[in-house]
C-alpha positions as CSV (number, residue, x, y, z in Angstrom):
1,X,-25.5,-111.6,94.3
2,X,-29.6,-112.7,94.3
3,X,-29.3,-110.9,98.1
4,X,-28.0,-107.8,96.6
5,X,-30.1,-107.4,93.8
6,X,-33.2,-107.6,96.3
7,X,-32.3,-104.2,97.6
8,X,-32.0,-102.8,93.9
9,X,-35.4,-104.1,92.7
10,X,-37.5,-102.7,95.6
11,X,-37.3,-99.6,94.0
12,X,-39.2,-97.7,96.4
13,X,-36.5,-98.2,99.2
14,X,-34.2,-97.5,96.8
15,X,-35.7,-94.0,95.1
16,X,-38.5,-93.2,97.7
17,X,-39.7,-90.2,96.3
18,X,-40.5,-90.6,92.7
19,X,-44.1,-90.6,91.8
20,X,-45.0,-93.6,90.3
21,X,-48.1,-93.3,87.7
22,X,-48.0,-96.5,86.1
23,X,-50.8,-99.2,86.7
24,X,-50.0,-101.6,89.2
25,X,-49.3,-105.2,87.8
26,X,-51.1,-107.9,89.3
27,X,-48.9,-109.2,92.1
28,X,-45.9,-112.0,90.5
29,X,-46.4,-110.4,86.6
30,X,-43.2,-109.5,85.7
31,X,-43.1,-106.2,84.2
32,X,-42.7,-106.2,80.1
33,X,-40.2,-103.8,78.3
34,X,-39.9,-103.5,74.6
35,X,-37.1,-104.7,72.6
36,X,-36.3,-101.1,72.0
37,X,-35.9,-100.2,76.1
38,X,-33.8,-102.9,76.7
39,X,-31.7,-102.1,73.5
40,X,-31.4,-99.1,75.2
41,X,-30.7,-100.4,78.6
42,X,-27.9,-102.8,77.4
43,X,-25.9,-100.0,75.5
44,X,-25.4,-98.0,78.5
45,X,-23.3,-99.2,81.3
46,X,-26.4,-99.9,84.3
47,X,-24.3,-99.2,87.5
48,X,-27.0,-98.5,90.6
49,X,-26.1,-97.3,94.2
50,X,-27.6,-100.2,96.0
51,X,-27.6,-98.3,99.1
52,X,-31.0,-96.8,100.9
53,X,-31.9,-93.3,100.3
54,X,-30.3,-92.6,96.7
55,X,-32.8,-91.4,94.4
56,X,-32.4,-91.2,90.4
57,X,-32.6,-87.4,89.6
58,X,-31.3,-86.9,86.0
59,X,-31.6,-88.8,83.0
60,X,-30.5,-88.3,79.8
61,X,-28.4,-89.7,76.4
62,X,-28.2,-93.1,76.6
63,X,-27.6,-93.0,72.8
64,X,-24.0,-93.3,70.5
65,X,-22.9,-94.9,73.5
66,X,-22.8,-91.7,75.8
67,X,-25.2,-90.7,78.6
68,X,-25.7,-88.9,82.4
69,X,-27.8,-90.4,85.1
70,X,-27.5,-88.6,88.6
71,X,-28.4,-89.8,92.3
72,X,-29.0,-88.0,95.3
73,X,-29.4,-89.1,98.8
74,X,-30.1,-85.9,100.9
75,X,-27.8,-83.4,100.3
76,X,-25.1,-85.7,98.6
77,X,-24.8,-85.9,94.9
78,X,-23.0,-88.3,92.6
79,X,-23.2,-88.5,88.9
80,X,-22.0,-91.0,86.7
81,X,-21.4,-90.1,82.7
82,X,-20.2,-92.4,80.4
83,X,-18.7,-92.0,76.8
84,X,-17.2,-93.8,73.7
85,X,-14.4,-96.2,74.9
86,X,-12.0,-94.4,72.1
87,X,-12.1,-91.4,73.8
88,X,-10.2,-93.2,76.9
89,X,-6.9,-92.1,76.3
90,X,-7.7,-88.4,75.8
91,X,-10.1,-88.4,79.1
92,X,-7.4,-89.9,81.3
93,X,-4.9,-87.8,79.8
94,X,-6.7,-85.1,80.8
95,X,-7.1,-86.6,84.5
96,X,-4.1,-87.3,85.0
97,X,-3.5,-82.9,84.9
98,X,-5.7,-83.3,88.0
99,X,-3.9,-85.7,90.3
100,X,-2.3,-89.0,90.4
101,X,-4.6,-92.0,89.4
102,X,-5.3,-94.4,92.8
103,X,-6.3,-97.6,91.8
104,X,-9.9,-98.8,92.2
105,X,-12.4,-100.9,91.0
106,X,-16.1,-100.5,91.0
107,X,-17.9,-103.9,90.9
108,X,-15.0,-105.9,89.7
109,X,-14.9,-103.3,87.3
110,X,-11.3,-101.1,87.1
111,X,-11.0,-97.7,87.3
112,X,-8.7,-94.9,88.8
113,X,-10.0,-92.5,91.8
114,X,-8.5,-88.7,90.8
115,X,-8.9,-86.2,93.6
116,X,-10.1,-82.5,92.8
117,X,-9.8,-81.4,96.0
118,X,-10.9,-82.7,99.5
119,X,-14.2,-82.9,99.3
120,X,-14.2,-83.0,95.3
121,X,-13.0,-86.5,93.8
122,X,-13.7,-88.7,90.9
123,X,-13.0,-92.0,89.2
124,X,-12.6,-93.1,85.8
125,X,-13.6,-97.0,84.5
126,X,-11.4,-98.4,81.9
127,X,-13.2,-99.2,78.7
128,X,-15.4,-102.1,78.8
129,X,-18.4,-102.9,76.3
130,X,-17.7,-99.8,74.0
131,X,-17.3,-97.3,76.9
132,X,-16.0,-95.9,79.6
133,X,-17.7,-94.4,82.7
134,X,-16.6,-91.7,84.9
135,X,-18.0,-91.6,88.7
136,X,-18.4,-88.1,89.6
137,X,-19.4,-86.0,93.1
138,X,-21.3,-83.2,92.7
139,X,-21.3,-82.2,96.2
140,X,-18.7,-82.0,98.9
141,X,-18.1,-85.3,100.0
142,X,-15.7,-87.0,102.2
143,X,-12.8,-89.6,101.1
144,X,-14.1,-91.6,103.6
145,X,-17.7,-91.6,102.1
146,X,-17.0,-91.6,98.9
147,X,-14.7,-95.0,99.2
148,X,-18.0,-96.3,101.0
149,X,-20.5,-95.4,98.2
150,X,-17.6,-97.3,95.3
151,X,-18.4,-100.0,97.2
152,X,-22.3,-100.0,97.1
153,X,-22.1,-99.0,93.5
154,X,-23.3,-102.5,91.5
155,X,-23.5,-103.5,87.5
156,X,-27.1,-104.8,87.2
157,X,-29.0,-106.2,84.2
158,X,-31.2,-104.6,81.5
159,X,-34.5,-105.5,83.2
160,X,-32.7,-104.6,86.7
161,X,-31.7,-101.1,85.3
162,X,-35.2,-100.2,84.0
163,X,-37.0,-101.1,86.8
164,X,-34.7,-98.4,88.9
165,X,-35.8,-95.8,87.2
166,X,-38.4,-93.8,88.2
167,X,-41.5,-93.9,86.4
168,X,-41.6,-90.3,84.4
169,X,-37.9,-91.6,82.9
170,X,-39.4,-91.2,78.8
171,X,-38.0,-94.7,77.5
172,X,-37.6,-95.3,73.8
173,X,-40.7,-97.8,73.6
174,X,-42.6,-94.2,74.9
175,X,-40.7,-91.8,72.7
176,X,-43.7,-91.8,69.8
177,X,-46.5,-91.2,72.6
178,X,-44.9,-88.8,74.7
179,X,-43.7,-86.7,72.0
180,X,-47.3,-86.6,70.2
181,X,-48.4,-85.6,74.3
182,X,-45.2,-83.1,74.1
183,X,-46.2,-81.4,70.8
184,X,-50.2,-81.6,71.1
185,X,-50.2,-77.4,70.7
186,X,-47.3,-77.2,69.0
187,X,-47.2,-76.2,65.3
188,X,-45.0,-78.5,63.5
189,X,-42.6,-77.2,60.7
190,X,-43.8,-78.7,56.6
191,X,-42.7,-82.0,56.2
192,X,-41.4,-82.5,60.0
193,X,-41.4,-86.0,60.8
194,X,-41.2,-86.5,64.5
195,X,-40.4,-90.2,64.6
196,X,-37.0,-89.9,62.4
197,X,-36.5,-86.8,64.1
198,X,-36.7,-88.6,68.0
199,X,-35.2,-91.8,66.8
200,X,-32.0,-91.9,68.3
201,X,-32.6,-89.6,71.5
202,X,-32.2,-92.6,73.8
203,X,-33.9,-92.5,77.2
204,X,-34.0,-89.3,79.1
205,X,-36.2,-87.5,82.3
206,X,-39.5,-85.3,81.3
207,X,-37.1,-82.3,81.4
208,X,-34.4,-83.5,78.9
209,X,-36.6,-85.7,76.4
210,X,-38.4,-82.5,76.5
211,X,-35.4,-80.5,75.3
212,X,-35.2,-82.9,73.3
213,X,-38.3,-82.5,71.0
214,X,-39.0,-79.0,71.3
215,X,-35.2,-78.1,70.3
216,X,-35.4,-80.6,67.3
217,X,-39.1,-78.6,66.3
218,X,-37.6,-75.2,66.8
219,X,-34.3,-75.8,64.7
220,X,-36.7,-77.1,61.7
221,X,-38.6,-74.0,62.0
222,X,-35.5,-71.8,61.7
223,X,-34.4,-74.0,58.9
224,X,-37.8,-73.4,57.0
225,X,-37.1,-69.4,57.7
226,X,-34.0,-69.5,56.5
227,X,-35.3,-71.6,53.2
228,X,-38.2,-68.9,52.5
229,X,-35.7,-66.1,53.2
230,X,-33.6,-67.1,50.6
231,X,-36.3,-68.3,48.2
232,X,-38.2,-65.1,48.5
233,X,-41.5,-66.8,49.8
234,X,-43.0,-64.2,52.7
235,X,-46.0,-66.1,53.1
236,X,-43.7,-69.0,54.6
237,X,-41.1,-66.4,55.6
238,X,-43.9,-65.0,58.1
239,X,-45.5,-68.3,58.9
240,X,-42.0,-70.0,60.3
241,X,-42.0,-66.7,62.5
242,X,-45.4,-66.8,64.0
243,X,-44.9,-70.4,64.8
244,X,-41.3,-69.4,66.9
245,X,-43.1,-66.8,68.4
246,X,-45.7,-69.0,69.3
247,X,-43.5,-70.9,71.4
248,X,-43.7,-68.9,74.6
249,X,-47.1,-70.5,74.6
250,X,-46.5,-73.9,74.0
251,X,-47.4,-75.9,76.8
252,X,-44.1,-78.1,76.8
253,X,-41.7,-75.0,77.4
254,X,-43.8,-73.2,79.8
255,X,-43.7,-76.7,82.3
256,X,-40.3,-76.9,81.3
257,X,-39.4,-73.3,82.9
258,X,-40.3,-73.8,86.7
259,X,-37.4,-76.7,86.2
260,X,-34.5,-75.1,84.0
261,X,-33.1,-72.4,82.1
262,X,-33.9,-74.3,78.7
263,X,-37.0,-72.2,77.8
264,X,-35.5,-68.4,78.2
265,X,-33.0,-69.9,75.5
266,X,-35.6,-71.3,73.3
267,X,-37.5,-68.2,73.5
268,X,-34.5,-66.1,73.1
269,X,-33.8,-67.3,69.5
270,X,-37.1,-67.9,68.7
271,X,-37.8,-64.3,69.5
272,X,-34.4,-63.0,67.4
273,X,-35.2,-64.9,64.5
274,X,-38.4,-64.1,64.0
275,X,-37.6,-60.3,64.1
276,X,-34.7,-60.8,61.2
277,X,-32.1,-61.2,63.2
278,X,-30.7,-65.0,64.0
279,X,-28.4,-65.2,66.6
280,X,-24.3,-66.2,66.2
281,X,-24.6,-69.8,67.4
282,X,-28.3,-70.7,67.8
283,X,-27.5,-74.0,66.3
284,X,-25.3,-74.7,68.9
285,X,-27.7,-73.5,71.6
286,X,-30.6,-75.6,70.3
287,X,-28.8,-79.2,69.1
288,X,-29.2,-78.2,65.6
289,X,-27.4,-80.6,63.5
């Protein structure tokens, strides 16, 4: 096991191209993570693909015991998503509409392989520490392939985990700094408290975490409209809609919209609201809860 989990911690080999802007340790300091990140590492499942040339391109949830994390090695894709171990039954139910289960295990861990099609396959884990974890190609793969990657798919520790990830991954020890970064020009709704707001979020990529804040921001600025609508106050009436409007400026959506679709839909409500006219399932759309 100590051989294998030398390939996993030399991260590098591992994800090669992830920029890595953290200060470099002196050589033989181990690195430190907060009570909060390894919380956070120890509630999600921590499988790796201790195999060269797999890179960590998704992150997100890790939070209530459900979260995505995706790899990609060249043009193959595999993503594994995990969920509450109640929802077992339901979830294989629902496989078993897609093939018959093949028995397979993942680390010593159980599971059953479904195939979608021939290049198209997945497998589900059985429940174990509060959840279950579903192995999933994005890309055309082969059987043949894909039975090789099961076996280079290993359960690592907390400290293991987070030292795979690459280096932008927003962690929940660096929710409260990168959200203040996040929301430096952003105009924050009356009373909004950001750290009860982002408390739960769990650990997610730049792109996510940033949906993240900006969708919890914009649904308490649509509440506050909503609250001086009804009340009759247009002085806070107009101010929620300048500060939606505002949002095609904010500095967080407009890097966010080289990498994803998620700031046309913010702006897209943001504009509609603001003109009078909320949108059928905006709350939805934005996370509002």
């Amino acid at each position: 096991m100590a051989a294998l989990l030398v390939g996993i911690l030399a991260v590098p080999a591992v994800f090669p191209d992830q920029p890595d802007d953290r200060p470099a340790a002196p050589a033989g300091t181990p690195t430190m993570y907060s009570a909060a990140a390894i919380k956070a590492a120890e509630d999600n499942p921590r499988l790796l693909i201790n195999q060269p040339g797999w890179k960590v391109t998704t992150v997100y949830g890790f939070s209530k015991q459900q979260g995505t994390i995706a790899f990609r090695n060249d043009k193959a894709e595999l993503e594994m998503n995990w969920y509450p171990a109640d929802t077992y039954d339901d979830f294989y139910a629902d496989r078993l509409l897609v093939s018959k289960p093949e028995p397979v295990t993942v680390d010593s861990w159980p599971g059953d392989l479904f195939t979608y099609s021939a290049g198209d396959f997945a497998v589900v884990l059985r429940p174990r520490d509060g959840v279950l974890v579903e192995l999933r190609t994005v890309t055309p793969w082969t059987r043949r392939t894909f039975d090789r990657l099961l076996t280079d798919v290993v359960r690592v520790d907390a400290r293991t985990w987070l030292a795979a990830l690459p280096a932008q991954v927003v962690t929940p020890d660096r929710v409260a700094a990168e959200a203040a970064n996040a929301l430096a020009d952003v105009p924050l709704p009356p009373e909004f408290d950001a750290a009860a707001a982002l408390a739960h979020i769990g650990t997610n990529d730049p792109y996510h975490f940033g949906t993240e804040v900006t969708g919890r921001v914009g649904c308490a600025w649509i509440s506050e409209w909503f609250r001086a609508k009804r009340t009759g106050d247009d002085t806070a009436l107009k101010r929620a809609g300048d500060a939606l409007l505002s949002s095609h400026e904010w500095r967080v959506l407009r890097q966010m919209n080289e990498k994803g679709d998620w700031p046309e839909v913010f702006w897209d409500i943001a504009d509609k609201v603001a003109a009078g006219n909320p949108p059928t399932g905006y709350a939805s759309a934005l996370g509002c809860y």
